[in-house]
C-alpha positions, 0 to 999 in steps of 0.5 A: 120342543121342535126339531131345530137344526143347528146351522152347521148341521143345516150348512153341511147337508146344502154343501153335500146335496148341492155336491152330490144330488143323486147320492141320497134317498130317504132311507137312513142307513143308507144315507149314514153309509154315504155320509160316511164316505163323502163327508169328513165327520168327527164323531158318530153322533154329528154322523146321524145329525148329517144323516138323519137331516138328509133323509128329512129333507129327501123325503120332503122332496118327494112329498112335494112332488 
């Protein structure tokens, strides 16, 4: 089995780059703590889904570069 994103994971992660660019890096802790206090979630585990996707894509980024 993959790593297959729900879309409501994939969605919120757009918004909240789109939103705050310069906000994230590619280290998850740090990413867990923004999130915290950027985005509205409900429980911890969707907390560490939204951040766990962030720091995925971020250092996709910066491999593509």
């Amino acid at each position: 089995m993959g790593s297959i994103r729900q879309t409501y994971i994939k969605s919120s992660v757009d918004a909240l780059l789109r939103q705050h660019p310069n906000e994230f890096g590619t280290d998850f802790n740090d990413n867990k703590a923004k999130i915290e206090k950027l985005a509205d979630v409900q429980t911890k585990e969707v907390r560490n889904r939204l951040a766990g996707y962030v720091t995925r894509k971020m250092a996709s980024k910066g491999r593509k570069r």
